[in-house]
N, C-alpha and C positions, 0 to 999 in steps of 0.2 A: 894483561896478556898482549895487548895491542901500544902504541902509543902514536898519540895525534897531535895534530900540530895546523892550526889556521881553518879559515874556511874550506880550501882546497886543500888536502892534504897524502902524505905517505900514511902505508901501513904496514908496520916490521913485524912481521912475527917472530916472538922469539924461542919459541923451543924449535924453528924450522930445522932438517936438517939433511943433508944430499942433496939432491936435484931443487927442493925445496929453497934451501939458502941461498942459493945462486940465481932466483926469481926475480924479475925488478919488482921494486914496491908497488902495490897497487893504487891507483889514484882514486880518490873518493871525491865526490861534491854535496856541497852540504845547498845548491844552490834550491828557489823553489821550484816544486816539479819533481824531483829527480827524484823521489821518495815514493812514485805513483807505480802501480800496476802499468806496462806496458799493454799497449793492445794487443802485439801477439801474445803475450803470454795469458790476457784475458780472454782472450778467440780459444788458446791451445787448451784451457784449463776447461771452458764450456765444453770441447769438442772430446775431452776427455769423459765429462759427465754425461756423454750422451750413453755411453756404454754399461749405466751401471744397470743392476738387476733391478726388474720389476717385482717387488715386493710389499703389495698392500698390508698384509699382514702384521709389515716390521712395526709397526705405530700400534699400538693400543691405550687406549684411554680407559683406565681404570683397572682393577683388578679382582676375581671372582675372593668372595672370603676363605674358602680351601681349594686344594686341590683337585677335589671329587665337585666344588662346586660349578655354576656354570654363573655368567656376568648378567644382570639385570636385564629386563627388556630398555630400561631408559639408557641404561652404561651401551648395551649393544646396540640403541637407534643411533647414538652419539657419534658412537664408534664404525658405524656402517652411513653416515652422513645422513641420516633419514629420519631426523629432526625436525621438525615443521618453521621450527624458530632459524635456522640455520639457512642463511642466503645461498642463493640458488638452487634449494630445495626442490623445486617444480623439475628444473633444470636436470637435478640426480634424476629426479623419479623417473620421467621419461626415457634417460638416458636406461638406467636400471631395466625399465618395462620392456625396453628394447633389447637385453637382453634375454630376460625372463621368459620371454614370449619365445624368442626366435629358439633358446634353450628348447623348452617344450616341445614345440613343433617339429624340431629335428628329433627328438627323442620317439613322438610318435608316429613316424616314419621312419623309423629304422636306420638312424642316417652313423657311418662311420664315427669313430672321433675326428678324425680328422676334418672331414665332412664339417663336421658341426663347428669346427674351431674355423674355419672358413665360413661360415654361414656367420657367426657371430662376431667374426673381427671385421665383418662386412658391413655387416647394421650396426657395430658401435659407430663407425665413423661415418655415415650416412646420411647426408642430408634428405631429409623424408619432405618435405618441402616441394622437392622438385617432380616430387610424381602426382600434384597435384590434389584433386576429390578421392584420389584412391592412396593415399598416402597412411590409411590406417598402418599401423605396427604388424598384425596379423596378413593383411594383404601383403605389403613390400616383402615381410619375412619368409613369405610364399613364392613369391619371386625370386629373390633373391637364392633359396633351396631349391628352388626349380634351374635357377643357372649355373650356381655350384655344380650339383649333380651331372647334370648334363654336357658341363663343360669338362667337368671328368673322364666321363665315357667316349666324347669325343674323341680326347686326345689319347686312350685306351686305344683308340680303332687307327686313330691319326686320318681321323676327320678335320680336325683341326690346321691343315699343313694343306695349303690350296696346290701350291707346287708341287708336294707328291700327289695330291688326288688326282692334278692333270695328267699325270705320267701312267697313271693305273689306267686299262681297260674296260672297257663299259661292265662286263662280265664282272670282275672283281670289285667293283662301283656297286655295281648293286646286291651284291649281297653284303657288303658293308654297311651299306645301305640297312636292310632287311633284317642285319645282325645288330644296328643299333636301334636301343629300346631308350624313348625319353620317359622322363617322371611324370609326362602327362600321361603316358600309358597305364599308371599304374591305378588300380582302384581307390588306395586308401588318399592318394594326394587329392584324386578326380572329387572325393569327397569331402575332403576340404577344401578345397577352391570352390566348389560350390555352397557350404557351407557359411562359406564368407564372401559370396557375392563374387567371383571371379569368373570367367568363361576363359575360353582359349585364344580368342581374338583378344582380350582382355590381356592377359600373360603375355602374347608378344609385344603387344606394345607398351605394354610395363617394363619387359624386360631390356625394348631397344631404351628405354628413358635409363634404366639402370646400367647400360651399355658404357651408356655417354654420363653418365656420372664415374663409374669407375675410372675412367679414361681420364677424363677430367682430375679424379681427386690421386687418379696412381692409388688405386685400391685393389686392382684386380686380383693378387695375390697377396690380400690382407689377412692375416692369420691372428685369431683371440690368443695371448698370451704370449706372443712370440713378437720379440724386437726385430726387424728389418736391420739393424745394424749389429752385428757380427764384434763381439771384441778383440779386438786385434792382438792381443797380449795372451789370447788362448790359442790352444798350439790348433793345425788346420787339421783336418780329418783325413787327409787324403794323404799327409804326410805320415798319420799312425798306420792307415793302412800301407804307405810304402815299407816303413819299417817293421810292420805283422809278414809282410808278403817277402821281406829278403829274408827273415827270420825262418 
């Protein structure tokens, strides 16, 4: 289909035809080097992959004997990384426990999904390290639900926004004030924070350390299961809604 000719050479195609035929020949090098992945197109091809979908599930290692059956506990330790023999095992578990836990405890406070999906995409990436003796899973994941929450309500009332609150009125100051309720009010948390060793002076200043860790790591609107990067090749929302709304 082609034909070549030297180190450096032309290349005819020849069933070219129209605009095609009238192309100069393309120049080829055979020199070394010229056969390598560019770095843009190795940068362009990474930045590509950041996009793809989170899907643990695609991978399975093994398969149940029927349909109606269900996979081993050993195929499913395997396959859930929770092998003892399997490097970085300690590493999952912790990671895992941090889930599990924080899971729970939004559960037994009544917390939104959403809520919770914020509460757990908080303590996956978490460094627990930095809150020192109090660094239990249980404690931080207390914190951590205690600032979710609250930081929700806030910005409900638009507590959160210093330059409107300076513009508001003492009068209307404080019953905004009066009208927001934190989750240290509540009984059921007041009993788990005490259950685990927590008081109120305790939670603040846990919570200013988790302050400055978020800030630090750009977590603060960290969300369980949801990518920060947006695929650019799906169409926007705001444009289905322009075309639902001329329609």
């Amino acid at each position: 289909m082609r034909q070549t000719d030297g180190d450096s050479h032309d290349v005819h195609w020849q069933f070219a035809t129209g605009d095609d035929a009238a192309d100069q020949p393309r120049r080829l090098s055979r020199r070394p080097g010229d056969g390598t992945v560019q770095r843009a197109d190795l940068q362009r091809d990474q930045s590509v992959r950041r996009w793809g979908p989170v899907t643990p599930s695609a991978t399975v290692i093994g398969r149940a004997n029927s349909p109606e059956s269900d996979l081993s506990e050993n195929i499913r330790r395997l396959h859930e990384e929770r092998h003892s023999a399997m490097a970085g095992h300690s590493s999952r578990m912790h990671q895992l426990d941090k889930l599990r836990v924080s899971h729970a405890l939004c559960n037994d406070l009544s917390l939104t999904p959403w809520q919770r999906d914020c509460v757990i995409g908080i303590m996956s990436e978490l460094d627990l390290t930095a809150f020192g003796s109090q660094r239990a899973i249980p404690k931080v994941a207390l914190v951590v639900i205690r600032h979710v929450v609250d930081r929700e309500r806030e910005q409900y009332l638009g507590l959160h926004d210093s330059d409107w609150i300076r513009e508001q009125p003492p009068e209307q100051l404080t019953d905004l004030y009066e009208t927001f309720q934190s989750l240290t009010d509540e009984n059921r948390f007041t009993e788990l924070t005490e259950k685990h060793g927590l008081d109120i002076t305790s939670l603040n200043r846990l919570r200013r350390v988790l302050k400055e860790q978020l800030e630090d790591g750009d977590l603060e609107y960290a969300v369980h299961g949801r990518n920060p990067y947006r695929d650019p090749n799906l169409p926007s929302l705001t444009d289905r809604w322009g075309d639902q709304g001329s329609d």
